[in-house]
N, C-alpha and C positions, 0 to 999 in steps of 0.2 A: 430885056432880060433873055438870054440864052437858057429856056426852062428846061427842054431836054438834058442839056449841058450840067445845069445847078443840079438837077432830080437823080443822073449817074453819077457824081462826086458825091453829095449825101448818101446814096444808097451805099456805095463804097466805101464811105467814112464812117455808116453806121455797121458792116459788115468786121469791120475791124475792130472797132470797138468795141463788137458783142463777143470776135474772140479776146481779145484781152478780157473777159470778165470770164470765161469761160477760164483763161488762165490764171485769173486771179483765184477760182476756186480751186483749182490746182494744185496753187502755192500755198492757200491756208492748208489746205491737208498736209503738205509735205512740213509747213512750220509748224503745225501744230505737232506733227511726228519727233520734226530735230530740238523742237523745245523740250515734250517729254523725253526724248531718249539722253539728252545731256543731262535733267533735273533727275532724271533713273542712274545714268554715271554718276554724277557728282552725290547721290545715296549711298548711304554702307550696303544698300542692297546690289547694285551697280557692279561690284565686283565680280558677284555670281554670272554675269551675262542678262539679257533680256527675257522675262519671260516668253511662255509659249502664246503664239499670234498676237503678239506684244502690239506691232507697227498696225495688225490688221484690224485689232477691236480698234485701235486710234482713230483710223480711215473712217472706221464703221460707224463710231462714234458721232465724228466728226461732219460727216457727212447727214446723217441722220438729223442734226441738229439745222443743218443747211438745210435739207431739203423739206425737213419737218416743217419747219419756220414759211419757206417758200408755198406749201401746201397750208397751214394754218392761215396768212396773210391774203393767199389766193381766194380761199372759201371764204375769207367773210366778206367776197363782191358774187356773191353767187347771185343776188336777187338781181343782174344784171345791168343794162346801163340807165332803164327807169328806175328802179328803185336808187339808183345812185344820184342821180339827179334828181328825183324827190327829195334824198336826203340835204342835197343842196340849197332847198326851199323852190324849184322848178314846177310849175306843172304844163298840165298838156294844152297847145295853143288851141283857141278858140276859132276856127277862119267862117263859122256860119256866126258872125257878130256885130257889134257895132265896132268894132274895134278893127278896122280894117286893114291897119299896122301887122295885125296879126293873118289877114288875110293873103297880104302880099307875103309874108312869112312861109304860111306853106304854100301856096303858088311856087316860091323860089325853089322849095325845097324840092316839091313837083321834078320841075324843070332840073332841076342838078343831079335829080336821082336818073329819068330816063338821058339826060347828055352823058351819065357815068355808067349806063348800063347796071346800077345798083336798086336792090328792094329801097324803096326810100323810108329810111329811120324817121323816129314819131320827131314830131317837132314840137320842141317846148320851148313857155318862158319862165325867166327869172324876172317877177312883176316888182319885186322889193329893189333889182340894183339898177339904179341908172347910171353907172359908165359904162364905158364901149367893152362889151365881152361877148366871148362864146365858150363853148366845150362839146366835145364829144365822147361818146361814151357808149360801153357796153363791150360783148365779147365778139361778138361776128354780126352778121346783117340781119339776123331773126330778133336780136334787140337790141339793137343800134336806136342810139338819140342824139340827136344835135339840139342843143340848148343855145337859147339866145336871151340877152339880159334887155330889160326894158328900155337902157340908155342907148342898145342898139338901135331897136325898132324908131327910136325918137330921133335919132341924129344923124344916120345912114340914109344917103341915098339910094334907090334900089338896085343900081350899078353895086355903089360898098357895101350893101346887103350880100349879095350874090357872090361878092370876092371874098368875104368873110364864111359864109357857108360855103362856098366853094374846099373853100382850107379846111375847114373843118371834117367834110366831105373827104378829104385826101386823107386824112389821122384811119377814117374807118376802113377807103380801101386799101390802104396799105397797111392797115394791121397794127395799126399804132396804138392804139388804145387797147389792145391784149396782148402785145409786147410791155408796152407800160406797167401795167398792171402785174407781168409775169417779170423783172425784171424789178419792182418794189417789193414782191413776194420773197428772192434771192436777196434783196440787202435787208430783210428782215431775219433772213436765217443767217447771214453772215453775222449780224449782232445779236444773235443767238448765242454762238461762240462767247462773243467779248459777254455776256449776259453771265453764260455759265462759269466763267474764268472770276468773273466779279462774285458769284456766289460762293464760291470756293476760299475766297480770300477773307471772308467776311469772318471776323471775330466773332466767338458768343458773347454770352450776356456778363462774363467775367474780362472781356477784352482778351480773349487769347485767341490763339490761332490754331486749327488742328495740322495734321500731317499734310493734308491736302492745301494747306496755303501756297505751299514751294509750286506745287506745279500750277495752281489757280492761276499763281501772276504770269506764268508761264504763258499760259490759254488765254489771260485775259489780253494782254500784252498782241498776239500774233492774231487776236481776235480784232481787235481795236482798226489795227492795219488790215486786216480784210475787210472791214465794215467802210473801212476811210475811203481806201480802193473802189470797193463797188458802188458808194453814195457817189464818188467823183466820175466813173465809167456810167452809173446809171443819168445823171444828170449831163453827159457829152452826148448820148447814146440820141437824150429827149431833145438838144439843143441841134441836131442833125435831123432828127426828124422835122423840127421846124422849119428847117431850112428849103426841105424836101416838099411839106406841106403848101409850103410860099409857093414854091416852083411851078407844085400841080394846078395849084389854085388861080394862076396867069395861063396858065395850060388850057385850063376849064372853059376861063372865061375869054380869054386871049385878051384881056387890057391889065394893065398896073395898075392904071388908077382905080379899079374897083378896090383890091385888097390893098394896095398904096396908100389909096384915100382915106380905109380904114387906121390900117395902123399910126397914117400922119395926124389923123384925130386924136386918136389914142395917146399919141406923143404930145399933144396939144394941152388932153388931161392931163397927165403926168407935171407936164413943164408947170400947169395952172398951179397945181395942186404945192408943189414943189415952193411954186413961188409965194404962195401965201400961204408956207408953213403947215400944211395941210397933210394928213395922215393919209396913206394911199384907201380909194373907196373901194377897194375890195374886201368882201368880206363875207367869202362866198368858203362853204363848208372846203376843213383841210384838205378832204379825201380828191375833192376837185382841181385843186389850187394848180397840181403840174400839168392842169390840161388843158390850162386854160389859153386864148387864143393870146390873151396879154397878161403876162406876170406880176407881181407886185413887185417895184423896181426897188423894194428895199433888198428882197434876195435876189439882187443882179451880182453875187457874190462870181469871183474869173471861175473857180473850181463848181462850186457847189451848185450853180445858178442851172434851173432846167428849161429859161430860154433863154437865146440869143437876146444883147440889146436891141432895143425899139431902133434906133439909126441905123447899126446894122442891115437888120433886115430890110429895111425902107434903102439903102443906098445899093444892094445884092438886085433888089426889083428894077429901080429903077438907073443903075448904074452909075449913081451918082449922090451926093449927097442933097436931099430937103428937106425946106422947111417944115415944121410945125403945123398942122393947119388948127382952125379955132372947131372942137366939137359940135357947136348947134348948125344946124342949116335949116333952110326954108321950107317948111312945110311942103310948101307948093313945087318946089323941086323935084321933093321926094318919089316921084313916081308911085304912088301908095298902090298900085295893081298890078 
């Protein structure tokens, strides 16, 4: 894998995608301006001209509703990236224990934080899931957490340990997890818009409609497609950063097979799970779900999906397409320190 190579075309890819959403906020203002100023035409009022700061309460409006939304959606992760992973059912690893899995845990972590020149974030587990997962989280390095799921510690080798924290590692110094977060904030205000357009439209309790329905559908209408827009930009934006994440994360470690080995496990569950009708074993809080190191392959949706397929990124590493591997491995392998 050419990671320099992979880590400037992602950051490239993510730089342009962030202005298309920038232009996407843009455009709702200006549709929301040319919706009401036709629905104000097509009025008996319409004749007289526009009123006075007609287009600029719209803007004002309109943008308030954005950004309000982006500020509302933001502050409820204020308790930062522990208390988010709490909420996820996480707690903090144990490494003076019996449980030595946990030991080699923050060892790794140790070790990734001083090779990344980073404060190194607390390290927790998720003791309830055993498939292969991670996440990272929080705003900046003062409360940064890397979370690891209990199917991790069990079935990674301390190589695929390492590859896997590695990536996750790369989410926090490149700012990915308060780009994420600031960025679900913005498509929460976007359907704010389509929100208020639908309240507008809503008949009373007689079934009628008042004066405000005509432009409601108006707003609701040019809301919809800004909400559409930025759920589709926000979810390309996250499918880039993983991309990016991979890149670092060979970068780190300088082998494939560490995060290779991970996600071909990964792909292993998936295939298992698949084949014996089995509902994906994630089932780790919503608020987490787009951070996570592996998705639930039912939202592998082309548009809306916020990772890359598992083959994908496994043929990007190692430039070629493989197989599957089987999730357990041998204890004794595992390098447990």
């Amino acid at each position: 894998m050419r990671f320099f190579e992979a880590q400037a075309q992602a950051r490239a890819q993510t730089r342009r995608l962030l202005l298309l959403f920038g232009l996407t906020v843009v455009a709702l203002v200006l549709a929301v301006n040319g919706a009401l100023a036709l629905v104000w035409r097509l009025s008996p009022l319409g004749f007289h001209g526009y009123p006075a700061y007609f287009f600029s309460v719209n803007t004002a409006m309109t943008l308030l509703f954005v950004l309000g939304g982006w500020w509302v959606e933001t502050s409820a992760l204020d308790g930062g990236g522990e208390a988010l992973a709490r909420r996820a059912g996480a707690r903090e690893a144990r490494p003076i224990s019996r449980e030595t899995t946990e030991q080699r845990l923050c060892n790794i972590v140790q070790e990734l934080a001083i090779a990344a020149s980073m404060k190194p974030p607390l390290a927790m587990l998720l003791p309830r899931d055993h498939s292969i997962n991670a996440f990272a989280a929080g705003w900046d390095e003062d409360d940064a957490v890397v979370a690891v799921t209990q199917g991790a510690l069990d079935n990674l080798t301390r190589d695929e340990l390492m590859g896997l924290l590695a990536h996750e590692f790369s989410h926090l110094r490149e700012g990915d997890t308060r780009l994420n977060m600031r960025l679900a904030g913005m498509v929460f205000g976007l359907e704010m818009i389509f929100n208020m357009g639908s309240s507008m439209c809503e008949p009373n309790e007689k079934g009628e409609r008042s004066f405000l329905a005509l432009p409601g559908f108006a707003i609701k209408a040019t809301g919809f497609l800004g909400w559409l827009a930025g759920r589709v930009l926000r979810a390309a934006v996250s499918r880039q950063r993983e991309f990016l994440a991979d890149a670092r994360a060979v970068q780190f470690t300088r082998s494939r097979d560490g995060l290779g080995g991970v996600l071909r496990k990964a792909a292993g569950e998936e295939a298992l799970a698949q084949a014996h009708g089995l509902k994906s074993a994630l089932s780790l809080h919503s608020a987490v779900q787009h951070m996570l190191l592996v998705s639930d392959p039912a939202a592998h949706d082309r548009w809306f999906a916020s990772h890359p397929p598992l083959a994908e990124r496994i043929r990007r590493i190692y430039g070629r397409p493989m197989s599957a591997l089987p999730a357990r491995t041998d204890a004794s392998a595992a390098g447990l320190v």
